[in-house]
N, C-alpha and C positions, 0 to 999 in steps of 0.2 A: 469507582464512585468518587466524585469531586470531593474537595475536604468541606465544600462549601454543605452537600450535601450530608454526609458525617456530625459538620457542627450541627445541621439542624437539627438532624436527630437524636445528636449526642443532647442537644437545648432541652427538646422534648422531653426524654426521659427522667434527666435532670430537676426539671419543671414541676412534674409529678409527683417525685416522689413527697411523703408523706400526707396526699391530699386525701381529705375521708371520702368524697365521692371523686369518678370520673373528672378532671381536671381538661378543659379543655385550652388550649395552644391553639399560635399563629402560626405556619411554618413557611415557611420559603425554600421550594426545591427548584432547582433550574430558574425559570421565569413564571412558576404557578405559584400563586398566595392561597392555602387552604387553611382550614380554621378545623379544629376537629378535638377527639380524644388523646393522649401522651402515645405516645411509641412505644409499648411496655416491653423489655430488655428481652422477653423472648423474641418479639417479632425482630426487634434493631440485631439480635443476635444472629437468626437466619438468614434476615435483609446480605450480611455484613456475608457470613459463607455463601448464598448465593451470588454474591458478588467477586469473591477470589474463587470459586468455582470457573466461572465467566471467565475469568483471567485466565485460567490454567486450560483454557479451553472443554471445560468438563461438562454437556448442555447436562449431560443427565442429571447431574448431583446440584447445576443452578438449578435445573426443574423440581427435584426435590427440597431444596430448599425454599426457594420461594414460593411453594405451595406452604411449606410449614409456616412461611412466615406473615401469612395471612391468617394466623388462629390468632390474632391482636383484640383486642377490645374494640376496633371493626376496621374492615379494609381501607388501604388506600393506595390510592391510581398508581402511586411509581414503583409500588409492588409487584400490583398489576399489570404492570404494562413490560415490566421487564419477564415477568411470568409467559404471558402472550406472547412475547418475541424467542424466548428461547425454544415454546410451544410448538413454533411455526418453522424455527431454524431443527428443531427436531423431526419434522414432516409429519407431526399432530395437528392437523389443520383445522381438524373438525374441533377439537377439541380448542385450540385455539380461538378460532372463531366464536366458541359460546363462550369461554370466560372474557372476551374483548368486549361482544355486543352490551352481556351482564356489566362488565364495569363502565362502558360508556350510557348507558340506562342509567346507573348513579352517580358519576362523574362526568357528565355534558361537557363540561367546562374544564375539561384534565389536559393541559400540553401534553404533559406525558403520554397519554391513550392517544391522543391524536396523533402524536411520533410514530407510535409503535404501528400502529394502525397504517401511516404511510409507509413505512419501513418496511412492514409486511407486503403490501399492496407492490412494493417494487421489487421486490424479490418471486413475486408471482406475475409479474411485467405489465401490472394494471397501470400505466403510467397516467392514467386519468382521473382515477384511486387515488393513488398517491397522492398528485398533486392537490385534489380536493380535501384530502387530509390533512395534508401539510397545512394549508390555506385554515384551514380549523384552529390547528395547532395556533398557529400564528394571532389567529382573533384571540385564543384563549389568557396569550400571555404576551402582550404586544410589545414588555420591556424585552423580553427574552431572544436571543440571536440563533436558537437551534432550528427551530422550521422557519426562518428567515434562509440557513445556510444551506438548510434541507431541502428545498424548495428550489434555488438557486441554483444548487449543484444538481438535481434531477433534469432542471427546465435547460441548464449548458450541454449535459449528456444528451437531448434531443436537440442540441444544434438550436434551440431557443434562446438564444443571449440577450435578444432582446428585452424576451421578458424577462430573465433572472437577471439583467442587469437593473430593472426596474425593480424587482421585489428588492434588490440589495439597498439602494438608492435609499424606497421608502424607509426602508427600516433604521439606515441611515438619519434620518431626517427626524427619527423620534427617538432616538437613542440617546443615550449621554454623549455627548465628547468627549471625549480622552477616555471613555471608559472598557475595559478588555472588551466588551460585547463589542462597541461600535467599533472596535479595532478589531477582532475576528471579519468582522463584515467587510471593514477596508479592504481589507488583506484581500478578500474574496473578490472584492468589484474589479479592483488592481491586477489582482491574476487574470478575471474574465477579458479585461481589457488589453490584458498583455503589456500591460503600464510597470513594468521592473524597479526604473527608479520611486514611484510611488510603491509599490510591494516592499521593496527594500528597506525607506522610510520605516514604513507602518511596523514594520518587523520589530526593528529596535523598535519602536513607540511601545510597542504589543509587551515586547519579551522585558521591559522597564517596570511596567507594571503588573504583569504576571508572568514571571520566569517559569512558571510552572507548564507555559504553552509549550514551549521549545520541543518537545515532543513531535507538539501539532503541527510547528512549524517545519521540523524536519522531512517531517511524514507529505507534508505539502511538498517540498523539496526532491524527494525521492520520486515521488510521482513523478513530478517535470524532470526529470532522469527520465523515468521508465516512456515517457511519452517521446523522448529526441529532444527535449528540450536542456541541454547541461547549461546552458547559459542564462538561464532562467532560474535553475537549480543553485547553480556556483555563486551569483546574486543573493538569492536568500540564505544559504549560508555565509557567505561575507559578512553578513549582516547580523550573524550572530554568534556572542559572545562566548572567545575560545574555551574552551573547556564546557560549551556547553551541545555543542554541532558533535557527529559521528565525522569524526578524521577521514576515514575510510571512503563515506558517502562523497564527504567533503573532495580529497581529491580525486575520485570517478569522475565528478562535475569539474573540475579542474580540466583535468587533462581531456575530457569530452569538449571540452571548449574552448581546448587549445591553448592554458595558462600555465603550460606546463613549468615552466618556474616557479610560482607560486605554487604548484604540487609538490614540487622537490621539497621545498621550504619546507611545507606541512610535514612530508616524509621524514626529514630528514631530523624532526624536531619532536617529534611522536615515538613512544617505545612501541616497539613490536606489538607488545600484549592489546596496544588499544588498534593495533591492524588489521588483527585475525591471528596474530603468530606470526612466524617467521614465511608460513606459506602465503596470509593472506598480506605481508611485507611482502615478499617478491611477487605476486601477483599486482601489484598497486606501480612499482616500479616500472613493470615490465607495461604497464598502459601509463605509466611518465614520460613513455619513449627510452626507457636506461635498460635492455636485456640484457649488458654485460651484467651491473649489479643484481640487477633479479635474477641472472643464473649462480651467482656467489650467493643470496641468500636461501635461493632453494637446494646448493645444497647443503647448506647447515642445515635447512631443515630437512631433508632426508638423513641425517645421522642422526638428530634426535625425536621427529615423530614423521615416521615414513608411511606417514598417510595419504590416500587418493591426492587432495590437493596440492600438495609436496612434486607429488609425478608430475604433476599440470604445471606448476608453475617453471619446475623445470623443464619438460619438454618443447612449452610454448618460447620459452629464454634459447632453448638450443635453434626453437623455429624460427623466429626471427635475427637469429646470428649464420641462418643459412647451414646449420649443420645439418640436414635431411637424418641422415641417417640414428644417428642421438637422439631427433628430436622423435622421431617413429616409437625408438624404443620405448622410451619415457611414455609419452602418451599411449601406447598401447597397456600399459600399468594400471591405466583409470578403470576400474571396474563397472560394468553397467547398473545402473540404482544408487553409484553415487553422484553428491553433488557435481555440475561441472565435467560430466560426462559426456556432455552433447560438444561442448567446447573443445573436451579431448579429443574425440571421434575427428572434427570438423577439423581438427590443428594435423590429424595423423592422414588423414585424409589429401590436403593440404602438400605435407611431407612426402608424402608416396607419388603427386602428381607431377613434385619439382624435378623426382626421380624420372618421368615418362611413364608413371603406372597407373594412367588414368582406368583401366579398367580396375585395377584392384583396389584404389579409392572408392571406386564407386560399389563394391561388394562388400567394404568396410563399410560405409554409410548406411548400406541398405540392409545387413545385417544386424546395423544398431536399430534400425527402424522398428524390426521385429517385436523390440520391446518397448515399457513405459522408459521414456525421452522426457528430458527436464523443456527441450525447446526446439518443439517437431518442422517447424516453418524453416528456419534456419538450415537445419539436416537436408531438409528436404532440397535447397536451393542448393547445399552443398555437392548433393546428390546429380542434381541436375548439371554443373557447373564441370561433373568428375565424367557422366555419358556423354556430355556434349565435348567435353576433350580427348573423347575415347570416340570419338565420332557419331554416336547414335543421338540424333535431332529426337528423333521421336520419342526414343524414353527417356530424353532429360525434359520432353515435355510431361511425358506421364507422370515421373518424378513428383512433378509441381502441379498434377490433376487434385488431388486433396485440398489441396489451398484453395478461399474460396476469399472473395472481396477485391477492395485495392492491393493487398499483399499479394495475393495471388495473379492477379494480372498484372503487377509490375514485376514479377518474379518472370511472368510468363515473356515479357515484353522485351526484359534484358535477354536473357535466352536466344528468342528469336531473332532481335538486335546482333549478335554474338555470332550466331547463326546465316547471318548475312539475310533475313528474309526480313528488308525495312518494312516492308508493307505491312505485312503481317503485325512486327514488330510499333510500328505506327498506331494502328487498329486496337492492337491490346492497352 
């Protein structure tokens, strides 16, 4: 919960106390203005554990709470509406569904219900729902930038940029300037546009006047990692102030983008402890381009916690120094179900091939398949990459029969390409 939302209710109850009747309050949550009865310290009390419930990932014990924390001197929507959603993320939909329609029958006019209500609708793949929710939302509270953002990022996930470049715009257009909302929204237009040096800007502009996003902003940052974008990523952390970026994330987007000197820097200037430890140090090194260093720091960390990632990072330090046989051992240490497994498999995998044992690569890979995999796409091309140097075209195409989309047919395409069949290879 925002401190923004806290003060207001912390205001409320404050407000109340000693009044001989019901005392009614203005309050301000998010971008909704409701006018009503105090917040009396049982509800603000439950409000508050259903909220670090949520945190702690607990739906059950948020569902119990903010059920309690509707026995108030009478409901209200952002109670509601976080109740609804935890409702729905529970698979009580039914149940769901009637306390939303009941709260939106008394609160018309609730951002929040209208949030919750799209949020819901997309997680059930109604993206038509959604959107006309979100659009509610947004009439309800036209200062407010959540179903502006909400709306935006739905309408980019169908490849609508158009439009979410226009919801962003308007919102833009009545917003404050210089104000954190209208700068969440920059942030947003800038990324859809793929405009870095404007994202960059906004970032400082953002994190000056609520350092409190940095969060938000890092989380936007990781993302554009997880999509292939490190240079997009490395950008908005530059952009914000040291001591306040994750090191770690920081140099992933480094050295994904090729800065690797400025990774060292960060490396070499960061204690272990804000790494991951000494494993997730020599893991960070060892994608700086340095596998001498990262096999010196993995092995201090095998003397003092010789845990699964310890073996990784050494193994992957002996793989890339070309020692096969070291690096096999090491990585055959990673247990299955732990983190970084799949990475092991694919490094040992790897090591046995450089040896000529492409058949017995590919009985490691595919024996790790048998179970839950942190990153089955990968395995799977590894797999393929191990029969097709073991000669068999056709089960390194099977291999990659589960994969389904663009991943899939360019998995298929390389293969084929590899395989000498362009046409084929062409075609996928």
């Amino acid at each position: 919960m925002t401190s923004r939302v806290v003060a207001a209710l912390a205001l409320s109850v404050l407000a109340a106390c000693g009044a001989a009747e019901p005392y009614r309050v203005v309050r301000r949550l998010g971008g909704e203005r409701r006018q009503g009865q105090f917040v009396s310290p049982h509800s603000y009390e439950w409000f508050i554990r259903g909220e670090l419930a949520l945190a702690h990932g607990d739906l059950d014990g948020a569902a119990e709470a903010f059920e309690l924390a509707r026995a108030g001197p009478e409901e209200d929507p952002l109670v509601l509406s976080r109740l609804v959603d935890v409702l729905d993320r529970l698979d009580r939909r039914e149940e769901a569904d009637e306390v939303l329609a009941g709260a939106l029958e008394t609160f018309p006019e609730s951002e929040s219900l209208w949030l919750a209500k799209g949020r819901i609708a997309e997680r059930r793949g109604d993206a038509s729902q959604a959107i006309a929710a979100y659009e509610r939302a947004e009439a309800a509270a036209p200062r407010s930038e959540l179903a502006p953002l909400a709306l935006a990022t739905l309408l980019s996930s169908r490849e609508a940029t158009g439009r979410a470049d226009a919801v962003l715009a308007r919102f833009l257009r009545r917003a404050p300037d210089g104000s954190p909302e209208a700068l969440r929204a920059r942030l947003r237009l800038a990324l859809l546009r793929d405009d870095i040096p404007t994202a960059t800007r906004t970032v400082r502009a953002l994190l000056r006047v609520a350092p409190a996003r940095a969060d938000e902003v890092q989380e936007v940052a990781r993302a554009a990692l997880g999509q292939g974008r490190p240079v997009l990523a490395a950008a908005l952390l530059d952009a914000m102030p040291r001591g306040l970026s994750d090191p770690a994330l920081h140099v992933e987007a480094l050295t994904g983008s090729g800065r690797f000197d400025r990774a060292e820097a960060i490396l070499s200037s960061t204690p272990p402890s804000a790494l991951g430890g000494r494993s997730g140090e020599a893991l960070l090194y060892l994608r700086a381009g340095m596998p001498e260093r990262a096999g010196e720091l993995a092995e201090m960390a095998l003397l003092t916690e010789p845990e699964p990632r310890a073996w990784l990072a050494s193994g992957l330090a002996e793989l890339a120094l070309g020692r096969w046989a070291e690096a096999a051992e090491r990585l055959a240490r990673v247990p299955a179900g732990t983190r970084g497994f799949a990475e092991a498999r694919m490094g040992l995998s790897a090591a046995l091939r450089a040896r000529g044992l492409d058949a017995l690569a590919a009985e490691v890979i595919a024996a790790a398949l048998r179970g839950p995999v942190d990153d089955e796409a990968a395995l799977r091309e590894a797999l393929a990459a191990a029969r097709l140097g073991a000669g068999d075209v056709e089960g390194a195409l099977a291999a990659l029969e589960p994969l389904r989309g663009a991943v899939g047919e360019a998995a298929r395409g390389r293969i084929l390409d590899e395989a000498g069949r362009a046409s084929d290879a062409a075609a996928a």
